[in-house]
C-alpha positions in Angstrom: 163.0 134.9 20.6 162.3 133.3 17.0 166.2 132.1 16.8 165.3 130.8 20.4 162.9 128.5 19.2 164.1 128.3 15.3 168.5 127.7 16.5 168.7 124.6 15.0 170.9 124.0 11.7 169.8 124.9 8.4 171.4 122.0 7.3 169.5 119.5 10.0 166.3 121.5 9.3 166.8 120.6 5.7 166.7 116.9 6.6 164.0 116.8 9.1 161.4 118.5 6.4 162.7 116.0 3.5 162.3 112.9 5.9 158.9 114.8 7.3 157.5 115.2 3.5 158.6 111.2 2.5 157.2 110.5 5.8 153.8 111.8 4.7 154.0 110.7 1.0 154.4 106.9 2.4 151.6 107.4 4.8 148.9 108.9 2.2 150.1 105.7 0.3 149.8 103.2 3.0 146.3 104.9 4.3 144.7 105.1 1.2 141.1 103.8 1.3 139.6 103.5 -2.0 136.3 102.5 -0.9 135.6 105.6 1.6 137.2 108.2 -0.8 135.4 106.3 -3.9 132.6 104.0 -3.2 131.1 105.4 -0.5 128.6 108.5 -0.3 129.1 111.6 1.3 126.4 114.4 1.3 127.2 117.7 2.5 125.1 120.9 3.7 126.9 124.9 3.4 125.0 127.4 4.5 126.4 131.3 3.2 125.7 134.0 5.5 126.0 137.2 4.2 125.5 141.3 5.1 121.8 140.9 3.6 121.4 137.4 2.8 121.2 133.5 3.8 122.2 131.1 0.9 121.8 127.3 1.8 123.3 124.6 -0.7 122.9 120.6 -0.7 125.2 118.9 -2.4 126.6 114.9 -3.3 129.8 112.8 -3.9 129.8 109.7 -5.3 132.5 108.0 -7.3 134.6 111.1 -7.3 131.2 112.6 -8.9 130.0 116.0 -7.4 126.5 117.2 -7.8 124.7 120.1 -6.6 120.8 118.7 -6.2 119.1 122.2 -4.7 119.7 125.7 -3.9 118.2 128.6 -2.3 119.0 131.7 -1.0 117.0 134.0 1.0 117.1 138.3 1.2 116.8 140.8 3.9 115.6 143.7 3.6 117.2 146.0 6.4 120.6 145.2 5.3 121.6 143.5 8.4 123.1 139.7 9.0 120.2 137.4 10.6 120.4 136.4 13.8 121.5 133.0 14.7 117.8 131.9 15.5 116.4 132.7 12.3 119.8 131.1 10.1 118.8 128.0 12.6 115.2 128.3 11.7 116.0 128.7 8.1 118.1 126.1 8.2 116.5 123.4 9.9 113.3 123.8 7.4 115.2 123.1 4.3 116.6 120.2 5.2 113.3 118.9 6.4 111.6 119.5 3.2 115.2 117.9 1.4 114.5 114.7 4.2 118.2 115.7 5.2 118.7 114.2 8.9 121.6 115.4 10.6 123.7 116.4 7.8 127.3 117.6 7.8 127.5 121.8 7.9 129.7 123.7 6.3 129.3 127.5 7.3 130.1 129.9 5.2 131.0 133.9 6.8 131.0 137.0 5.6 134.6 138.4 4.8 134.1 141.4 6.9 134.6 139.5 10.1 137.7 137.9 9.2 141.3 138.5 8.2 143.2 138.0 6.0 147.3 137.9 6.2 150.2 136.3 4.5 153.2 135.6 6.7 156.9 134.1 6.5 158.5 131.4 8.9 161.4 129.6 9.3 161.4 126.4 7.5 161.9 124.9 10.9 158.7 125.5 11.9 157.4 123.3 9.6 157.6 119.8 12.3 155.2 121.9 14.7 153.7 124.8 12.3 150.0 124.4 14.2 151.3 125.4 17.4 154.1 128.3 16.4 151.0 129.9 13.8 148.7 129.7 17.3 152.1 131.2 19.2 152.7 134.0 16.8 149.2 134.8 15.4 148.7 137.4 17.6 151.5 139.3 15.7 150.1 138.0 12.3 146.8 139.2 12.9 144.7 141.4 15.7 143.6 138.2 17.4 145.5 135.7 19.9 144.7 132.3 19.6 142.4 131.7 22.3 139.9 134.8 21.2 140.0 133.8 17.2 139.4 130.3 14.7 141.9 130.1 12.4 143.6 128.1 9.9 146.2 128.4 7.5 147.8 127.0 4.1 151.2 126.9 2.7 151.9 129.0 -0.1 155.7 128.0 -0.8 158.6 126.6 0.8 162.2 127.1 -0.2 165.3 128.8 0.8 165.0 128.3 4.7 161.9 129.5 5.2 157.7 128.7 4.7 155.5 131.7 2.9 152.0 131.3 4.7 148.0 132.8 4.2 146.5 132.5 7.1 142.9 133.3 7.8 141.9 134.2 11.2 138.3 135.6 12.7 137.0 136.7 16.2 135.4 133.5 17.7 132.5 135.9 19.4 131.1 136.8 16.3 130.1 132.9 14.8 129.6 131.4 18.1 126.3 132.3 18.7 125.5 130.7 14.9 127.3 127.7 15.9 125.3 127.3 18.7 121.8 128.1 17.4 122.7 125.4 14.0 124.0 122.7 17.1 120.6 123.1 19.3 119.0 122.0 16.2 120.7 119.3 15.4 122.7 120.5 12.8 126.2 120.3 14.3 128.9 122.5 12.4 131.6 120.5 10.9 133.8 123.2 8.8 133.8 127.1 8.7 135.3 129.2 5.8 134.7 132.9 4.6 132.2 133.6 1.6 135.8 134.5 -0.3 137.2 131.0 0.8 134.5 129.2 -0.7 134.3 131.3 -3.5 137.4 130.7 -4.7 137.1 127.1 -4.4 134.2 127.0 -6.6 136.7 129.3 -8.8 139.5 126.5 -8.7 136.5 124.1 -9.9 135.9 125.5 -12.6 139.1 127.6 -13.5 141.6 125.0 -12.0 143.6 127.1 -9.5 144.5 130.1 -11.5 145.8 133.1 -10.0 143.2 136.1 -10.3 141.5 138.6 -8.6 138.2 138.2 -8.1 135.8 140.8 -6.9 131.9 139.8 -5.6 129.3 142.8 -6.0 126.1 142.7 -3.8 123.2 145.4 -4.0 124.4 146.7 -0.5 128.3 145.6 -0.3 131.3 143.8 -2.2 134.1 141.3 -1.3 137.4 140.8 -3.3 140.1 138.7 -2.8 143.8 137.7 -4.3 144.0 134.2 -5.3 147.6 132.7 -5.5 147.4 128.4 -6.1 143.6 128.1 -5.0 144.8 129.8 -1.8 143.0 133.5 -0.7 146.3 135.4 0.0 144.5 139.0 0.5 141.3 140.1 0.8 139.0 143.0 1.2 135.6 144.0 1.5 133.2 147.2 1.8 129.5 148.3 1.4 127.6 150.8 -0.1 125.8 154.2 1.1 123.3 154.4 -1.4 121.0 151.9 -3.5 124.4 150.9 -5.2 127.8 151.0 -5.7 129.2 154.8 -6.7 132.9 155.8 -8.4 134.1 156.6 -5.1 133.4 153.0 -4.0 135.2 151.7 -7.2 137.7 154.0 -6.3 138.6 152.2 -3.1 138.0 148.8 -5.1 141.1 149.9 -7.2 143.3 151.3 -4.5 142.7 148.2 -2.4 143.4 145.2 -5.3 146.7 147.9 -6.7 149.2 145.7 -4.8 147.8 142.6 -5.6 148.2 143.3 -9.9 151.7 144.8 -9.0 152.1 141.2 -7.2 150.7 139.3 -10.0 153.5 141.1 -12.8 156.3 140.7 -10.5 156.0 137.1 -10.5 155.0 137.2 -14.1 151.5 136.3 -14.2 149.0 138.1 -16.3 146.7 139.8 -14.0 143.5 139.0 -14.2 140.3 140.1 -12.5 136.9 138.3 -12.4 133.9 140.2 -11.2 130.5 138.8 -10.0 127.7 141.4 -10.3 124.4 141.3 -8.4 123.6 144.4 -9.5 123.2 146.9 -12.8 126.8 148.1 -12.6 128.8 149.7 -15.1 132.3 148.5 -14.6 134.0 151.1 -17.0 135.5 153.3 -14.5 137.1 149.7 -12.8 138.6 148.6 -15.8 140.4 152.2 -17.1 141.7 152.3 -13.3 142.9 149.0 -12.6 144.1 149.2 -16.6 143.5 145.4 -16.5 141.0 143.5 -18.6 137.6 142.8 -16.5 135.9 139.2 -16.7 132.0 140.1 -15.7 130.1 136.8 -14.7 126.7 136.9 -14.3 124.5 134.3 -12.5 123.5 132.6 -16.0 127.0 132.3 -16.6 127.7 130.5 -13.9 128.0 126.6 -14.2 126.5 124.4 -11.1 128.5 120.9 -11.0 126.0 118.2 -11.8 122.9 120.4 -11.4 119.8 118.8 -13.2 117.0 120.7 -11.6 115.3 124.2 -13.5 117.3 127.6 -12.4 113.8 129.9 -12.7 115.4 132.8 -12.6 116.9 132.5 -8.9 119.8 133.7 -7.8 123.2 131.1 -8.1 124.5 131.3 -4.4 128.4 130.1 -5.4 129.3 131.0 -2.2 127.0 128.0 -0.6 127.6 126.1 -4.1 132.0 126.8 -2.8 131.3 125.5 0.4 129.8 122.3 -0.8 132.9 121.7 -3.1 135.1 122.6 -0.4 133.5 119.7 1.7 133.5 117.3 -1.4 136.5 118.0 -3.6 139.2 116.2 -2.9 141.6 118.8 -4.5 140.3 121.8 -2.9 142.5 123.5 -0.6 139.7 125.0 1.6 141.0 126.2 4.9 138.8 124.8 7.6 138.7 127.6 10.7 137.3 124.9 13.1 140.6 123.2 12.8 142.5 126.6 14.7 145.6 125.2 12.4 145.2 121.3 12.7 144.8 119.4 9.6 142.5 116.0 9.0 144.3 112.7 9.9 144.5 110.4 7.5 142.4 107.6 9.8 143.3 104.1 8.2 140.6 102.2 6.6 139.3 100.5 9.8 136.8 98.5 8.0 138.8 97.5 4.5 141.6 96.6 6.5 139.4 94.5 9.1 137.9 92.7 6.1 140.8 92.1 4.5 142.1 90.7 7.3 139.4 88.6 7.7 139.8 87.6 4.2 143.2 86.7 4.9 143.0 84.5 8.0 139.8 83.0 6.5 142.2 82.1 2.8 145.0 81.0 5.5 142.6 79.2 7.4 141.7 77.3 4.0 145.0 76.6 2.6 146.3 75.1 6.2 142.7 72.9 7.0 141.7 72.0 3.5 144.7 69.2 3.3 144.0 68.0 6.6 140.2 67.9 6.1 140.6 66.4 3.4 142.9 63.6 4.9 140.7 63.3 7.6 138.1 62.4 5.3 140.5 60.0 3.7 141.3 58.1 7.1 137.6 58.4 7.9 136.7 56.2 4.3 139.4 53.9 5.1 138.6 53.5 9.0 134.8 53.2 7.7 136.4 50.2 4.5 138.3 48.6 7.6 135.6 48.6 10.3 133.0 46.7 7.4 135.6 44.1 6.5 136.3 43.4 10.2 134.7 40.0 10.0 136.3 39.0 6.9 140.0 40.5 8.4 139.2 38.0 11.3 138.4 34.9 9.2 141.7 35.7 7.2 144.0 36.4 10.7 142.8 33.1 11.8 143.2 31.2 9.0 146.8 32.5 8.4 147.4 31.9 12.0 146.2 28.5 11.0 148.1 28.2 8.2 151.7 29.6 9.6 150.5 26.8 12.8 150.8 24.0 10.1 153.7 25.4 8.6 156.1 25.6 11.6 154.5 21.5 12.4 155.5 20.4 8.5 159.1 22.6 9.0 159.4 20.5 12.7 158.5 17.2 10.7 160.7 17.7 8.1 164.0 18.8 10.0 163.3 16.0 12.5 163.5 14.0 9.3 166.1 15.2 7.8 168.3 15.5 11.5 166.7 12.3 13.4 167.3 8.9 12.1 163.9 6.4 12.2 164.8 3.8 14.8 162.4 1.4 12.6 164.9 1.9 9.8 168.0 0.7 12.3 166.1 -1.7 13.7 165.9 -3.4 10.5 169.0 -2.6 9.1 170.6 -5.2 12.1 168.1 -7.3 11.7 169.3 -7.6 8.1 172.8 -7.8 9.1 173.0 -9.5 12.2 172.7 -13.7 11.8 169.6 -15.4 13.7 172.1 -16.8 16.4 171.9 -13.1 17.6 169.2 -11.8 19.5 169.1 -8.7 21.0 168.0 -7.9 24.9 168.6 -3.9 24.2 169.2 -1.3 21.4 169.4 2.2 22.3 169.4 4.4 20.1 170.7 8.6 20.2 171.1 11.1 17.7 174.3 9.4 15.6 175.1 6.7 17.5 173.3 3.2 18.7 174.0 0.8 21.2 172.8 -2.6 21.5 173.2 -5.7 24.1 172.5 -9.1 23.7 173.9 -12.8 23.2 175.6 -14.5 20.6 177.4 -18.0 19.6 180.4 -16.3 19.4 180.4 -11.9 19.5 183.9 -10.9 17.9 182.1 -12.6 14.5 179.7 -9.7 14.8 181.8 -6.6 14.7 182.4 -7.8 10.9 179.4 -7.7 10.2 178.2 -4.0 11.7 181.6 -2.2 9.9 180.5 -4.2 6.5 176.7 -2.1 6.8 176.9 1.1 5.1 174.4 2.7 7.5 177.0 2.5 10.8 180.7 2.8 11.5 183.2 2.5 14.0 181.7 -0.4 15.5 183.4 -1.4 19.1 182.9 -3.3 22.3 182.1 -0.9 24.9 182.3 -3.5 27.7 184.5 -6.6 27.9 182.1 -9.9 26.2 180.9 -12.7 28.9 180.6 -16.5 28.7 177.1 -17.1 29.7 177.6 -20.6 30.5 173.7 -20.8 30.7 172.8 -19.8 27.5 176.1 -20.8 25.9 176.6 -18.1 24.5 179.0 -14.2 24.7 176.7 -11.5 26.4 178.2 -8.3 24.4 177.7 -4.5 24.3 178.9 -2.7 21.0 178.3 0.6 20.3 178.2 2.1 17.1 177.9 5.2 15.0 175.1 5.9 12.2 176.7 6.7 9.0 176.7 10.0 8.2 175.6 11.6 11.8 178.0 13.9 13.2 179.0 12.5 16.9 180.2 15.2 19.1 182.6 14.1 21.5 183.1 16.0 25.3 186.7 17.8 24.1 189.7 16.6 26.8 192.3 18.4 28.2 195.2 17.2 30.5 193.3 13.8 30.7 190.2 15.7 32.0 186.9 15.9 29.9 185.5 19.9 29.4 
């Protein structure tokens, strides 16, 4: 059935996860918002639930800057988880007195109600590993996927195939909490085991080490394997008296065996980290396991950008875990809710709307500043012009005026220079012509005169024209009369001025054109 689903190349599958894993690479780059992961606050709520106990922590973010503000964890006496009302109850009355309103829950289970497996698939489930983990984790685990949360983190990938931890637990057992926390207006967000969160506040400190780590209450103890900040294995137990016995060490020993055989096979020192609650003498542990013992107390443990007085009370790391699983960006938390999704990168709505805006709004600028600018520019000008109107008038009609006298002084002077003055012809034959000689007409065109009249004798006077250097080509244009009246030749002579042009009507075959 696998190579049903799995029967594509190795080769092909090879490609596919290399262009999937640039594929993310160049998304986290393009959806990076430094303002929500940076600038913006983020407070966060765990609450630990436990076999006797109810830890609650509060918690900050700011610039990358983590701080647990408060703390508190509450005991039990009949060694029994409370019920859902009561963690609600509990619950709701701390964050009143911290003035918390609706915060973000992280919830925090026992280890007892989950488990714990690590698994192998083809490297070919990697495009759609939510859905095949939810197919197969009935066969990874006792639950199917509509009975259990779960989640799950990738361990290592190489040679064809994906090594996973996944995490699963029975969905009837943390319903009822979920519920209860919801009604009261404190909606759960993220769910993790007490080991989970442990080992993140582990990481925090330790940076992702692998070690074994092993959490002793007065009535019960957790361990877990911890392989690249991920919990791989786990276990967990309680006590039949007042506290833990050899025999109970015993099964401590045989249970974390495999996982220090693990550790030396992939050449890591083993090494084991125990949390005790209670007056324990670890001895017996440490000559079975044969593997140095790290024993942490609560004043040993550090609280990230705590600043209030410990007093003596316990250090739930377990609530103090879930907070940093919330918080840190580097913690590889699991997040049971989820049932195998992982968070969306959502692109930065708001950055990107206001850059945008910034954008059109510089655009906007750089294209209407030039024209405002020229309209502001015409406007001055339009404003100059429209106050000088009157003036522009006065000067239009005074060069009309003026170009008016112009073209009259040009028409004077051509007529000048292409008319002769008939005053000056008339005197020029009055000059020439003797005072027996009286003229009846003289007409006179553009280069040539004509003139009639009566004289003592009128072949005398065609002499006397050629000999005047203002006409030429003197001649009778009609035969001369004896008036035997007057006693005297009526003539007609025409005449050219000197130095006008006559145009003559051209002639052709004896016929004028």
């Amino acid at each position: 059935m696998m190579m049903r689903i799995f029967g594509e190349s190795e080769a092909l599958n090879r490609a596919k996860a290399g262009a999937l894993a640039a594929g993310r690479a160049v998304g986290k780059a393009l959806l990076f918002n430094p303002v929500s992961e940076v600038l913006i606050p983020r407070r966060q709520v765990a609450v630990s639930l436990g076999i006797d106990f109810l830890s609650i922590a509060y918690g900050t973010r700011l610039l990358n800057r983590i701080r647990i503000l408060d703390y508190e964890t509450h005991r039990f006496q009949d060694r029994r988880c409370p019920t859902p009302e009561a963690v609600a109850a509990a619950v709701l009355q701390y964050c009143r007195r911290a003035n918390l309103k609706s915060p973000d829950v992280m919830f925090c289970v026992p280890k007892t109600w989950s488990v714990i497996r690590e698994t192998e698939l083809p490297a070919a489930a990697r495009e759609n590993l939510a859905e095949v983990v939810s197919f197969e984790l009935d066969r990874i685990t006792p639950y199917s996927s509509d009975e259990a949360y779960f989640d799950f983190r990738i361990l290592t990938e190489g040679n064809g195939t994906l090594q996973l931890a996944v995490t699963a637990l029975k969905r009837d057992a943390v319903d009822p909490y979920i519920r209860a926390l919801g009604e009261k207006g404190l909606p759960v967000g993220r769910m993790e085991t007490n080991l989970s969160a442990s080992s993140v506040y582990l990481n925090y400190i330790w940076q992702e080490r692998d070690l074994i780590y092993l959490d002793i209450h007065p009535g019960a103890f957790e361990a877990g394997c911890l392989r690249q900040g991920v919990v791989v294995a786990g276990c967990a137990g309680s006590f039949n008296g007042a506290g833990p016995d050899e025999r109970v060490l015993a099964d401590v020993a045989e249970e974390v065996g495999p996982w220090i055989a693990d550790l030396k096979e992939r050449d890591v020192a083993p090494r084991m980290i125990v949390h005790g609650h209670a007056d324990v003498r670890y001895e017996p542990l440490e000559e079975r396991l044969r593997i140095p013992l790290e024993v942490l107390n609560d004043s040993d443990l550090a609280i990230p950008g705590y600043r209030g007085e410990r007093g003596g009370k316990d250090v739930p790391h377990e609530a103090i875990g879930g907070v940093l699983a919330s918080l840190w960006k580097k913690s590889k938390a699991m997040n049971l809710l989820y049932r195998g999704r992982t968070d969306r990168a959502r692109p930065p709505v708001a950055l990107t709307v206001a850059l945008v805006l910034l954008l059109l709004a510089m655009g906007g600028l750089a294209l209407g500043l030039p024209l405002y600018r020229d309209h502001r520019m015409i406007a001055m000008i339009d404003q100059e012009v429209s106050s000088r109107k009157g003036e522009i008038k006065k000067i239009e009609a005074l060069r009309k005026e003026h170009d008016g006298l112009r073209d009259e002084l040009k028409a004077v002077a051509d007529f000048k220079k292409t008319k002769p003055q008939a005053l000056n012809i008339l005197k020029e034959l009055t000059v020439i012509l003797p005072k027996t000689v009286w003229l009846t007409r003289v007409h006179v065109n553009d280069a040539d005169v004509s003139v009639e009249g009566y004289a003592k004798s009128a072949t005398d006077i065609l002499p006397l024209i050629e000999a005047s250097p203002a006409f030429a080509k003197a001649e009778f244009t009609s035969p001369t009369i004896r008036d035997s009246r007057m006693n005297a030749d009526r003539f007609v002579i025409r005449m050219e001025i000197e130095g006008m042009k006559t145009e003559h009507p051209k002639v052709k075959d004896g016929k004028k054109q």
